[in-house]
DOLOKE-681425 format. One record per residue (C-alpha): residue number from 1; y, z, x. Coordinates in nm, 2 decimals, padded with zeros to 4 digits, always signed. Example, Ala and Ser with C-alpha at 12.3 -4.5 7.8 and 13.67 -1.06 7.14 Angstrom:
! DOLOKE-681425
   nr       y       z       x
    1  -00.45  +00.78  +01.23
    2  -00.11  +00.71  +01.37
***
This chain:
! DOLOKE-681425
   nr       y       z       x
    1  +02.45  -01.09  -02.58
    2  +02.24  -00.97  -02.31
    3  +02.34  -01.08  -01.91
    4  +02.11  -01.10  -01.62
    5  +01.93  -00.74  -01.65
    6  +02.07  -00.59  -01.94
    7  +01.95  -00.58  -02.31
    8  +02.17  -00.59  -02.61
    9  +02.11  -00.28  -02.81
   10  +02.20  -00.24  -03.17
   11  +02.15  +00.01  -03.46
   12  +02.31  +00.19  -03.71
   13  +02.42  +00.55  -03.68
   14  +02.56  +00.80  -03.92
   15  +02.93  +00.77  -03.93
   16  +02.99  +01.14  -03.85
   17  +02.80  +01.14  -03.59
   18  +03.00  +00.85  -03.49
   19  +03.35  +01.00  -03.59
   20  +03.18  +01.27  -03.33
   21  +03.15  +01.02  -03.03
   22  +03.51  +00.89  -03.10
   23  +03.72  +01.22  -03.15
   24  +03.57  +01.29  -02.78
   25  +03.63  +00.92  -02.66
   26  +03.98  +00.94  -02.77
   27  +04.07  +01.34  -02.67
   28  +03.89  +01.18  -02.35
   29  +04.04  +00.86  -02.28
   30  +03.70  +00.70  -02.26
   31  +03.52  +00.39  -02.38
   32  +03.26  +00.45  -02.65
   33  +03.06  +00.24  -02.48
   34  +03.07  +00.38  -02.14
   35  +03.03  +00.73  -02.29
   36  +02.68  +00.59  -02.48
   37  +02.59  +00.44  -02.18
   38  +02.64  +00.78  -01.95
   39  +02.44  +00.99  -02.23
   40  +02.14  +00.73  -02.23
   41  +02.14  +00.73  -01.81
   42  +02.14  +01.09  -01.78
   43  +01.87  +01.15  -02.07
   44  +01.69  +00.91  -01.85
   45  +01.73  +01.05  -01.57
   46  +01.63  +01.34  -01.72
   47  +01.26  +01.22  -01.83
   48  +01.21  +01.04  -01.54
   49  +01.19  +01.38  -01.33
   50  +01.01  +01.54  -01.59
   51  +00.75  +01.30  -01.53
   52  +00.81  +01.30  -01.20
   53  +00.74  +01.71  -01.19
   54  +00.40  +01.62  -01.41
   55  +00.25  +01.38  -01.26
   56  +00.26  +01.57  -00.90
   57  +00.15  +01.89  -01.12
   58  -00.14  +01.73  -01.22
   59  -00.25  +01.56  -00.89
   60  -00.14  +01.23  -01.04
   61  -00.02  +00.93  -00.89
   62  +00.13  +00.69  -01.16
   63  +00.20  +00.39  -00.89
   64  -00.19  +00.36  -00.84
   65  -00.38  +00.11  -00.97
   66  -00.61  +00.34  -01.17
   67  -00.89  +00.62  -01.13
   68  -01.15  +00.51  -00.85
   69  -01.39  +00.30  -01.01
   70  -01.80  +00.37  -00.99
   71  -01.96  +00.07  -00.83
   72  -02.23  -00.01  -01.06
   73  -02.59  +00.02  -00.91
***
């Protein structure tokens, strides 16, 4: 159930690919779902600089409202 700003996230994933996740949560000590949750923040993390690098590459600024517009004549 989702809380105040979080979303409930559900899907189905290959069981080794699971069996993966939990050999690592248990050699680890960790929480599946705090390990899932750390992956997904990073890889976020990750994109948002990417973008971040792209947009001032290309002279962009995404928090603008758009490209200048022409005032009709």
């Amino acid at each position: 159930m989702a809380r105040d700003n979080k979303t409930e996230v559900s899907f189905e994933i290959d069981r080794d690919e699971v069996a993966v996740l939990d050999g690592y949560c248990n050699a680890r000590g960790l929480n599946r779902t705090f390990v899932m949750r750390k992956i997904l923040r990073e890889w976020s993390e990750e994109k948002l600089h990417e973008a971040t690098v792209i947009c001032r590459t290309a002279g962009v600024n995404p928090a603008s409202s758009g490209r200048p517009r022409r005032v009709a004549e």
